[in-house]
Backbone as CSV, one residue per row, in Angstrom:
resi,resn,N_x,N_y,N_z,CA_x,CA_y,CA_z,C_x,C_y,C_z
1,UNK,51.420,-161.156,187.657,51.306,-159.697,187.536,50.819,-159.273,186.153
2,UNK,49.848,-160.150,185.453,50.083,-159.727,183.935,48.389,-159.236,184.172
3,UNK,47.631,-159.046,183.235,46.288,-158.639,183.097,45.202,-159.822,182.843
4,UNK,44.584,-159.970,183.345,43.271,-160.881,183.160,42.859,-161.738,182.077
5,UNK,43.102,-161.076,180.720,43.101,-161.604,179.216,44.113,-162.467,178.646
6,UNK,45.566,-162.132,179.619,46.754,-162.820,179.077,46.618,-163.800,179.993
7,UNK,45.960,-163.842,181.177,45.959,-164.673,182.011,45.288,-166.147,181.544
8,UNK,44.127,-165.406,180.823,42.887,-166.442,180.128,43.571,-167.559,179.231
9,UNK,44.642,-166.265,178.035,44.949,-166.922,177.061,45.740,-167.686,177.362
10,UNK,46.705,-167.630,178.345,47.673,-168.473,178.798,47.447,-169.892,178.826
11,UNK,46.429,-169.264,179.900,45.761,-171.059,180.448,45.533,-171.554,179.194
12,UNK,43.935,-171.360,178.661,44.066,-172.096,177.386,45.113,-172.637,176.413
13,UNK,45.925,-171.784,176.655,47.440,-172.600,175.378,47.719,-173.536,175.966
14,UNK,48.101,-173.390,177.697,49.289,-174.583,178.269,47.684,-175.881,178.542
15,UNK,46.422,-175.296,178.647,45.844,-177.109,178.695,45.326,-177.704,177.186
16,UNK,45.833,-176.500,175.982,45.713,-177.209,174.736,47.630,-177.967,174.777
17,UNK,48.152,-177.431,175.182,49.553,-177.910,175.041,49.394,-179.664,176.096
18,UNK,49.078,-179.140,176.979,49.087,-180.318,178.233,48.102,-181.557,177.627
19,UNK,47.357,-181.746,177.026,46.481,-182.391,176.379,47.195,-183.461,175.214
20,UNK,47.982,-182.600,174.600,48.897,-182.807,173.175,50.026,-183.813,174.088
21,UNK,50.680,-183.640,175.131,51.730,-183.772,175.545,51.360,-185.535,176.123
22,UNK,49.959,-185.610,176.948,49.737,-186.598,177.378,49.549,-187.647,176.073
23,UNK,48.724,-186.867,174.693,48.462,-188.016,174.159,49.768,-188.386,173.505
24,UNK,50.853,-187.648,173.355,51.785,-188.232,172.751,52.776,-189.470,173.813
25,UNK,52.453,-189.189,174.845,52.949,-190.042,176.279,52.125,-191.428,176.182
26,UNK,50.781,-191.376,175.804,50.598,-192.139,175.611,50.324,-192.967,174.689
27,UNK,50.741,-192.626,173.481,51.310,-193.339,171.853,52.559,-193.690,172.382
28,UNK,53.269,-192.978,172.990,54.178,-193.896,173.266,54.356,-195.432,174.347
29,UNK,53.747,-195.395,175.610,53.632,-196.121,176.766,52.947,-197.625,175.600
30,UNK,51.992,-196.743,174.745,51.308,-198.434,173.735,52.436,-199.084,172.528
31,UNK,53.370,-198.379,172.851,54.196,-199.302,171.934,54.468,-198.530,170.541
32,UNK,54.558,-197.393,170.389,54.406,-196.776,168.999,55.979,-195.963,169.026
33,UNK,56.446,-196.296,167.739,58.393,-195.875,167.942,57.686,-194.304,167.424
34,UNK,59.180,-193.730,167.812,59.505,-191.963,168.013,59.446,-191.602,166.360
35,UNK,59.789,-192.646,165.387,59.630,-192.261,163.723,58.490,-191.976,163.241
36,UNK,57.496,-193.101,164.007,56.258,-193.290,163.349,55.415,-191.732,163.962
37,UNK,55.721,-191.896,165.396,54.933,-190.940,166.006,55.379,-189.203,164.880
38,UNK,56.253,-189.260,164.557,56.762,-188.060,163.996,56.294,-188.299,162.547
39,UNK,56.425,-189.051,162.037,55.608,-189.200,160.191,54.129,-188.953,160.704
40,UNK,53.242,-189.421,161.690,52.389,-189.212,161.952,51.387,-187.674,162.366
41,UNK,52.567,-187.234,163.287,52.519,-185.838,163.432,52.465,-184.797,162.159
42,UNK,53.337,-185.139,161.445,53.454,-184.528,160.352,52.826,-184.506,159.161
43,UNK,51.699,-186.102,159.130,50.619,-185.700,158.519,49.565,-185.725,159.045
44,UNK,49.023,-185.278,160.284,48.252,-184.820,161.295,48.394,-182.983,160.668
45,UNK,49.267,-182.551,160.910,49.632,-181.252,160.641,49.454,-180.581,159.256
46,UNK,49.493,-181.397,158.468,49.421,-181.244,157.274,47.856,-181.264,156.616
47,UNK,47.313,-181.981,157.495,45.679,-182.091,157.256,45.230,-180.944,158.256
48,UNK,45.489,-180.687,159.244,45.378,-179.246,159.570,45.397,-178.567,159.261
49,UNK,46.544,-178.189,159.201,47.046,-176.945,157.817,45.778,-176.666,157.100
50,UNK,45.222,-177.842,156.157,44.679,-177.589,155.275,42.996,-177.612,155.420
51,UNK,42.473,-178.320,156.609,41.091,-178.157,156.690,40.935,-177.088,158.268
52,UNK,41.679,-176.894,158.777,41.674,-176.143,159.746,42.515,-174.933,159.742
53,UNK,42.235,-174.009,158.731,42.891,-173.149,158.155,42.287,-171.962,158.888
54,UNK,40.903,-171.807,159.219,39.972,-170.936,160.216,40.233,-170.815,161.583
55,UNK,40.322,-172.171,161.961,41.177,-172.540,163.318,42.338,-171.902,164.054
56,UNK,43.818,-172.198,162.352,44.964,-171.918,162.662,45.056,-169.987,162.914
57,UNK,44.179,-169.661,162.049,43.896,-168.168,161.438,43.516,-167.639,163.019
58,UNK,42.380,-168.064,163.389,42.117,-167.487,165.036,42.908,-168.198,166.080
59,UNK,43.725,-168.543,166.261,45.137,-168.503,166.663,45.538,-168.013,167.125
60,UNK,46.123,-167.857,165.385,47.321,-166.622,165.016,46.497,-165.222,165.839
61,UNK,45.385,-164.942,165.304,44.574,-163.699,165.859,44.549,-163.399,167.235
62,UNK,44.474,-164.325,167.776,44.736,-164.352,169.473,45.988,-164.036,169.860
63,UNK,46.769,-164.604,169.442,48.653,-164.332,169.509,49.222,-162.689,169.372
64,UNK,48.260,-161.808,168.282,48.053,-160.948,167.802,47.401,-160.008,169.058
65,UNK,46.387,-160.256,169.538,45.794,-159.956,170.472,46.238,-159.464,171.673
66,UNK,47.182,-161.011,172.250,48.390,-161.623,173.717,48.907,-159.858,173.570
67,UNK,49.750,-159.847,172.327,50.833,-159.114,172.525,50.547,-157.850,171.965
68,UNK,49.673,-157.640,171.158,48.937,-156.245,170.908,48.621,-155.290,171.875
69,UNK,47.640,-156.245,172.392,46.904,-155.253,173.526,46.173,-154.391,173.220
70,UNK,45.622,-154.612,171.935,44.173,-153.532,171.276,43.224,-153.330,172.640
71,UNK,42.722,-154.247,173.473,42.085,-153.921,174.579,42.713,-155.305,175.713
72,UNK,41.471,-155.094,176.961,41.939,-155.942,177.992,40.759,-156.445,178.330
73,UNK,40.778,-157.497,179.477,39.203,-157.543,180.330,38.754,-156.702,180.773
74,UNK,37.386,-156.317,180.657,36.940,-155.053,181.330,36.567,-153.869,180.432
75,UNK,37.496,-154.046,179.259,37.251,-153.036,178.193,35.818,-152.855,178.049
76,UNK,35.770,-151.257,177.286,33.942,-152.011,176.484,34.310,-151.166,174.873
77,UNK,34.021,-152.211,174.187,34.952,-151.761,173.043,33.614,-152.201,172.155
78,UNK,34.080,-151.778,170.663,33.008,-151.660,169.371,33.859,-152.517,168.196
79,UNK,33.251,-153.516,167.694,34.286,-154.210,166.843,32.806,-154.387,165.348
80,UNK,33.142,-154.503,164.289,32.031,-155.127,163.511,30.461,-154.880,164.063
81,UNK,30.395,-153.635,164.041,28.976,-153.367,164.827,28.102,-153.984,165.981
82,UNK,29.530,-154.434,166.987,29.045,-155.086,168.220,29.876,-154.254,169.061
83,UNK,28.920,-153.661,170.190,29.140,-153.410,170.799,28.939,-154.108,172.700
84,UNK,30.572,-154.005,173.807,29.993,-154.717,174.999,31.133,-154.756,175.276
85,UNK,31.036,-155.311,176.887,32.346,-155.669,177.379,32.895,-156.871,177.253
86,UNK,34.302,-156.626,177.463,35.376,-157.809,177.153,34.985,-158.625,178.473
87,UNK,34.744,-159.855,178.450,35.005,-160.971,179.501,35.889,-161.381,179.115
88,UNK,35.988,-162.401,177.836,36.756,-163.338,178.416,37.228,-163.736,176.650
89,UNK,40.147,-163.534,176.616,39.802,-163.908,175.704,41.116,-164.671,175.671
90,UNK,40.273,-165.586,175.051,40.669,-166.917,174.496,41.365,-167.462,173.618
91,UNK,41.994,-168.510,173.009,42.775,-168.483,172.214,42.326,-168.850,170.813
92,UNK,40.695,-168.922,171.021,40.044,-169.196,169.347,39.727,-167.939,169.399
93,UNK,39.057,-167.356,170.499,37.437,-165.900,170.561,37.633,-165.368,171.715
94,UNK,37.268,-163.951,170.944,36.905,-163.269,172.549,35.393,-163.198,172.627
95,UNK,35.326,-163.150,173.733,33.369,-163.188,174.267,33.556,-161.683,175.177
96,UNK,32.086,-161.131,174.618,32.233,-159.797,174.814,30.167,-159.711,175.481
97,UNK,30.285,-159.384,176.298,28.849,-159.067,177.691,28.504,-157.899,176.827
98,UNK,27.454,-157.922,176.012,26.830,-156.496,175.747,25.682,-155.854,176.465
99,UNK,25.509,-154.672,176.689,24.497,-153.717,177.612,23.787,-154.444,177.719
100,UNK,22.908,-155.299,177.323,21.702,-155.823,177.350,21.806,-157.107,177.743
101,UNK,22.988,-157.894,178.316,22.869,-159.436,178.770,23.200,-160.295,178.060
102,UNK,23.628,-159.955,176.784,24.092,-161.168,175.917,25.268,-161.149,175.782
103,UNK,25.647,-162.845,175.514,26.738,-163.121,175.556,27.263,-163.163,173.995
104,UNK,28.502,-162.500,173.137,28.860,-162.505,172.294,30.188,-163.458,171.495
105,UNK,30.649,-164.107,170.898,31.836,-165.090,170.741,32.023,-164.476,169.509
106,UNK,33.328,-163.630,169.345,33.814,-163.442,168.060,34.796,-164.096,167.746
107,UNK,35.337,-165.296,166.856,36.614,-165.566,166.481,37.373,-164.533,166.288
108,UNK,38.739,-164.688,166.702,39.979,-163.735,166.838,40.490,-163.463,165.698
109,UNK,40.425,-164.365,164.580,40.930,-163.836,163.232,39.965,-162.611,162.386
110,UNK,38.565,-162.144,163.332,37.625,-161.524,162.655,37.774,-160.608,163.809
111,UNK,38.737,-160.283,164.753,38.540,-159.498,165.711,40.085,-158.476,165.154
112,UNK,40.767,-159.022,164.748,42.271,-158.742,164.039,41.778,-157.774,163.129
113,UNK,41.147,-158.652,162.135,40.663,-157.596,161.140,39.345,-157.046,160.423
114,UNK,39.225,-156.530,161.883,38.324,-155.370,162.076,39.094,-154.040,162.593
115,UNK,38.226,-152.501,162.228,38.380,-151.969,163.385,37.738,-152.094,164.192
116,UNK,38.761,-151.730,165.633,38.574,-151.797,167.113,37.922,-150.520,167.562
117,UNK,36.710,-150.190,168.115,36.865,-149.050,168.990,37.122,-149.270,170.747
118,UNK,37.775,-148.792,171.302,38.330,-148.864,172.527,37.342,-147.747,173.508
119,UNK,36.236,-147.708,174.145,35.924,-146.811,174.631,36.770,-146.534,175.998
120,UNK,37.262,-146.868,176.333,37.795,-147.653,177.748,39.538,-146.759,177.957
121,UNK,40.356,-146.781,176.332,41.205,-146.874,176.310,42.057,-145.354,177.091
122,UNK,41.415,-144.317,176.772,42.186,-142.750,176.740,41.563,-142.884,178.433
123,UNK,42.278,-141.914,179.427,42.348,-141.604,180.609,40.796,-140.348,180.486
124,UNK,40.435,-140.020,179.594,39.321,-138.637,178.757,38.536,-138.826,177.749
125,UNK,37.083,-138.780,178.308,36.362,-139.439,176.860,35.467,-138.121,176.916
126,UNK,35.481,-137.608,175.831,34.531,-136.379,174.964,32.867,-136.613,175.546
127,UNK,32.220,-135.991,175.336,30.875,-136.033,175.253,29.919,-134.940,174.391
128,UNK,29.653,-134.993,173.091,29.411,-134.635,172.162,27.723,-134.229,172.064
129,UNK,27.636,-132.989,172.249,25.977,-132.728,172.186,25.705,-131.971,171.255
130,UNK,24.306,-131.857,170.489,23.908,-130.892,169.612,22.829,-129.879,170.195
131,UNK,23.186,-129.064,170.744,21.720,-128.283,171.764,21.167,-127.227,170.428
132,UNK,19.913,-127.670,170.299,18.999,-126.753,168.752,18.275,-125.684,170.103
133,UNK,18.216,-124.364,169.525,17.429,-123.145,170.357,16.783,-122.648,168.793
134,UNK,15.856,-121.872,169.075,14.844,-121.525,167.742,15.646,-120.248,167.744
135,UNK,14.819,-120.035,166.418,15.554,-118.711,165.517,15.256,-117.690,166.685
136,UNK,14.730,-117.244,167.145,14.057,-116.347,168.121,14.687,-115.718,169.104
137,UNK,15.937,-117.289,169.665,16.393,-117.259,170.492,17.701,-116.554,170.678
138,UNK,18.456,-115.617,171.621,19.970,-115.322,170.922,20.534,-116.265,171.793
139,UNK,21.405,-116.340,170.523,22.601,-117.571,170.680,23.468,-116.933,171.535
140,UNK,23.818,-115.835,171.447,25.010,-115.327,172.417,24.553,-115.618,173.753
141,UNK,23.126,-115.278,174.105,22.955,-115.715,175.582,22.907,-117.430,175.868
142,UNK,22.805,-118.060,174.869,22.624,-119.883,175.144,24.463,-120.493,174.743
143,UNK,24.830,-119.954,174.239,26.341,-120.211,174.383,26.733,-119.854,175.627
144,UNK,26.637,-118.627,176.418,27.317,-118.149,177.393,26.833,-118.893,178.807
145,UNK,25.246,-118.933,178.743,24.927,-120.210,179.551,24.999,-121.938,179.256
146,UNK,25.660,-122.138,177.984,26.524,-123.339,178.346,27.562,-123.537,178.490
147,UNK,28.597,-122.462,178.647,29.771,-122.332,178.756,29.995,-122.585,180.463
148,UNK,28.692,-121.561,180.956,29.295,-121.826,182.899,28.675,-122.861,183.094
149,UNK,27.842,-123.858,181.830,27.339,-124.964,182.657,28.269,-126.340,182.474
150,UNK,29.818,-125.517,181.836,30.685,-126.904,181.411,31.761,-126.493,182.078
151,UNK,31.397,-125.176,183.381,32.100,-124.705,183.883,32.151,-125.474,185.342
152,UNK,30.782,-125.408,185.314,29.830,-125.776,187.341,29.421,-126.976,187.069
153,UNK,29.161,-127.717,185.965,28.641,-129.075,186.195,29.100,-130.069,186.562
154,UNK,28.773,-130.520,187.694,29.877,-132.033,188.261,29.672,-133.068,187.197
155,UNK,31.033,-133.322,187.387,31.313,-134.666,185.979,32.551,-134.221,184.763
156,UNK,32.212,-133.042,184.480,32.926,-131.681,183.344,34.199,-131.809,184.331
157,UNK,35.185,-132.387,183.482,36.387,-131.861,183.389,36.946,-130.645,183.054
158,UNK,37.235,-129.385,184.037,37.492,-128.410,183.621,39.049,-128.103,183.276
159,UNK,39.860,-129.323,183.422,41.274,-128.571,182.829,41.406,-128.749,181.530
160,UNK,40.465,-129.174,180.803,40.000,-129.190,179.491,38.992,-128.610,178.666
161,UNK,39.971,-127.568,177.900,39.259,-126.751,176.998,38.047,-127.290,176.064
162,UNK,36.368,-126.788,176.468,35.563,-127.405,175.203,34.968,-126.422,174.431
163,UNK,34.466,-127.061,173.103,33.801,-126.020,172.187,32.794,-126.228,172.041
164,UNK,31.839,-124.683,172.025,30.808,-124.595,172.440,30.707,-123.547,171.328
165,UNK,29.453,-123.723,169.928,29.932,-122.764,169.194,28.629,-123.658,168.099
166,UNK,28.202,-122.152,167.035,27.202,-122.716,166.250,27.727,-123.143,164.973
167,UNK,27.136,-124.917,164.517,27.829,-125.078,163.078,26.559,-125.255,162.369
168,UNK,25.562,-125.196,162.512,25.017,-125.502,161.534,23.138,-125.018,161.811
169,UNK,22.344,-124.963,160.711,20.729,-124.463,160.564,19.915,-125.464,160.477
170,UNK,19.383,-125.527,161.091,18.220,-126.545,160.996,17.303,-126.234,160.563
171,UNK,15.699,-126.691,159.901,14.665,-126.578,159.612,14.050,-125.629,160.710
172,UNK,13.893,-125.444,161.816,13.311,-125.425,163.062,13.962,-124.717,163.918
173,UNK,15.543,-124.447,163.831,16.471,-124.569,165.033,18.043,-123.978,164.157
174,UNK,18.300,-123.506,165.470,19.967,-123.004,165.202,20.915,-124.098,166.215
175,UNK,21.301,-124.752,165.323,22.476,-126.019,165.986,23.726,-125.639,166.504
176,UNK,24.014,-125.545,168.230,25.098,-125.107,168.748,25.899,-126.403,169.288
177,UNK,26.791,-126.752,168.667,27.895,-128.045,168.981,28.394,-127.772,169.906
178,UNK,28.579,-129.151,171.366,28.520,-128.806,172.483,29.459,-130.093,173.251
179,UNK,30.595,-129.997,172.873,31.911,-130.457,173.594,32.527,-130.469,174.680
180,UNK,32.271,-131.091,175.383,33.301,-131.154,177.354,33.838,-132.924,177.297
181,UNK,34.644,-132.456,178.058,35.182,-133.827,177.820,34.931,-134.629,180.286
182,UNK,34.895,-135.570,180.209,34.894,-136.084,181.272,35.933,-137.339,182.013
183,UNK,36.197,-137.536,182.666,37.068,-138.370,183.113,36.447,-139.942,183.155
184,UNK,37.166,-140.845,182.101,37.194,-142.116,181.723,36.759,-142.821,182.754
185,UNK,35.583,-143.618,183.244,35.547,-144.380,184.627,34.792,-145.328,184.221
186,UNK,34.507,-145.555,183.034,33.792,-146.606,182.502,32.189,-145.903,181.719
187,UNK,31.936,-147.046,181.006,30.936,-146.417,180.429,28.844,-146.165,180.864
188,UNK,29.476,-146.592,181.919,28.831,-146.643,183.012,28.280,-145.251,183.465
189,UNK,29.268,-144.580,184.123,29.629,-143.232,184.852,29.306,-142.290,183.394
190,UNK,29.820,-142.764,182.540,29.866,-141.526,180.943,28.595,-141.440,180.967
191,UNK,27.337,-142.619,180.332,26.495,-142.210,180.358,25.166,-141.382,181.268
192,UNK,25.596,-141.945,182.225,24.671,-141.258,183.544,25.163,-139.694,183.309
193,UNK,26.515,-139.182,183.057,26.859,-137.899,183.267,26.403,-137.350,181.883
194,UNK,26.289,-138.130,180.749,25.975,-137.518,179.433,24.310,-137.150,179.713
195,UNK,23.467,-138.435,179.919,22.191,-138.195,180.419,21.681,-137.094,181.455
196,UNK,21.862,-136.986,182.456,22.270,-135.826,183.662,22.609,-134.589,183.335
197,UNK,23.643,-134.459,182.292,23.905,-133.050,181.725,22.844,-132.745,180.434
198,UNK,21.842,-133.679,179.939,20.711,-133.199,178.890,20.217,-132.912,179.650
199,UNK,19.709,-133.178,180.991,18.239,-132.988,181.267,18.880,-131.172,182.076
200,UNK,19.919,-131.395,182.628,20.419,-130.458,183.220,20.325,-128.954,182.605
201,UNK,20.431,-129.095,180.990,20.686,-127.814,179.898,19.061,-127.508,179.722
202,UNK,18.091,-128.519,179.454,17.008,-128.557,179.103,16.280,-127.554,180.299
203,UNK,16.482,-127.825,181.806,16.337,-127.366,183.142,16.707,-125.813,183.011
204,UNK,18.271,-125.242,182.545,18.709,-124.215,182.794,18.095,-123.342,181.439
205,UNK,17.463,-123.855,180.152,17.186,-123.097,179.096,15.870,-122.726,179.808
206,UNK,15.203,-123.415,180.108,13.936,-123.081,180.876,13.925,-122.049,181.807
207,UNK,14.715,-122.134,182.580,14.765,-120.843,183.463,15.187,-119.523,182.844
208,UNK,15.942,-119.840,182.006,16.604,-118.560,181.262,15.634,-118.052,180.013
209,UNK,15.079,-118.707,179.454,13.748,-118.291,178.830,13.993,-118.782,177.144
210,UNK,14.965,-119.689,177.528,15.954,-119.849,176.413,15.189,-121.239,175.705
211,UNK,14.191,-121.214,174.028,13.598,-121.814,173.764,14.095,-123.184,173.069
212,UNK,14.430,-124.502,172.820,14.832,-125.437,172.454,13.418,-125.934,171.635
213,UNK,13.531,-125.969,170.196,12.233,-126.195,169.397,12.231,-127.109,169.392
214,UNK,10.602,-127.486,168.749,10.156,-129.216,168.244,9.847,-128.640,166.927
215,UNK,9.640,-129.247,166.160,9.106,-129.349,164.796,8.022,-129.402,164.640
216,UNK,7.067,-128.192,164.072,5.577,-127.971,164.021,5.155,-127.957,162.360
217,UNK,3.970,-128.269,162.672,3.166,-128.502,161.274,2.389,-127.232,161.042
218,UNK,2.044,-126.345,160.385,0.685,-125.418,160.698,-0.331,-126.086,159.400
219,UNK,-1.527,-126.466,159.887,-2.601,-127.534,159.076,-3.365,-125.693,158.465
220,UNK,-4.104,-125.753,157.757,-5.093,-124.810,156.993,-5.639,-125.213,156.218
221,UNK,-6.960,-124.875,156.701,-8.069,-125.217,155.732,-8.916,-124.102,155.203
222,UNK,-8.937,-124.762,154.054,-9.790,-123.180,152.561,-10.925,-124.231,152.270
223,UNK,-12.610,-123.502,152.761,-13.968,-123.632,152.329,-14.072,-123.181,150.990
224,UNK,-14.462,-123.662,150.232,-15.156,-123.099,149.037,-16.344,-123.349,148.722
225,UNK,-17.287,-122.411,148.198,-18.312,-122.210,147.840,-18.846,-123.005,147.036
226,UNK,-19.851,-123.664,146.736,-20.308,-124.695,146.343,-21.558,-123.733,145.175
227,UNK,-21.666,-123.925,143.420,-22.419,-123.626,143.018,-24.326,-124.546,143.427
């Protein structure tokens, strides 16, 4: 009944454990007494300790991990400017599937200490837009038509209050910050609904007469008279 990741790590411990167990079964079956095997162990361990200090470190990081629960399988999380989903984690690394097909292996002692972003984690993930309309344009009417469009748009969580409101001037453009939040289903579903709701605003400014600028050059040229 546990989750997929603890499941992983599990295994890996008990067939690094099961491994350890046989070879000591069989130092013993060849004739080797319980003293030696233990002075032996102990400087086995001791040379560990000391050249496998990276090793012991992603471990520990995994152990950290087991019982943390910073994320799970399935997650799609942001660690050290990698972003992707969790497959699969282990008791050295987690390996993380990013958008694009690659396979990622981070040691666990570099996964510890990092920050984590969790996209996965909250039941509500934000969706953060900057909609620019030209000076020309009134804002009171492009606020009020994005307000019913975070009202009517499938995807928009409406038992959640968003802000819709101007912070800032652009070269070109009056910048209205544009907040709804949507229901967590992976990052999958987020983006199609983030994408879907640009083209959607772009669609409704158009009809409404409501202008969204580009950035223009005006070129001029001055002839002069030649003695």
């Amino acid at each position: 009944k546990i989750d997929q990741g603890a499941k992983q790590f599990t295994k890996s411990f008990i067939k690094l454990g099961t491994y350890t167990i046989f070879f000591l079964l069989g130092m013993l079956m060849f004739g080797f007494k319980e003293q030696s095997i233990i002075t032996m162990i102990s400087a086995i361990s001791l040379g560990i300790g000391i050249s496998l200090k990276e090793f012991l470190s992603n471990f520990a990081g995994g152990v950290v991990i087991l019982f943390s629960r910073p994320f799970t399988i399935g997650n799609f999380i942001e660690m050290n400017d990698i972003m992707g989903e969790v497959s699969e984690i282990g008791v050295f690394s987690t390996h993380l599937n990013t958008l694009d097909s690659r396979k990622i292996i981070v040691p666990n002692n570099v996964v510890i200490s990092k920050n984590i972003i969790n996209y996965d984690a909250n039941k509500y993930r934000r969706i953060q837009l900057t909609v620019p309309i030209a000076y020309e344009a009134d804002p009171r009417t492009a606020i009020a038509e994005l307000q019913n469009i975070a009202k009517t748009f499938k995807g928009i969580e409406n038992d959640r209050v968003p802000f819709i409101n101007i912070m800032s001037y652009g070269s070109s453009s009056v910048n209205i910050e544009y907040l709804v939040w949507t229901v967590n289903t992976g990052y999958h579903d987020y983006y199609n609904i983030r994408g879907n709701l640009m083209q959607y605003i772009i669609e409704r400014f158009a009809e409404k007469n409501i202008e969204i600028p580009y950035n223009k050059i005006d070129v001029h040229f001055y002839n002069e008279d030649k003695k």
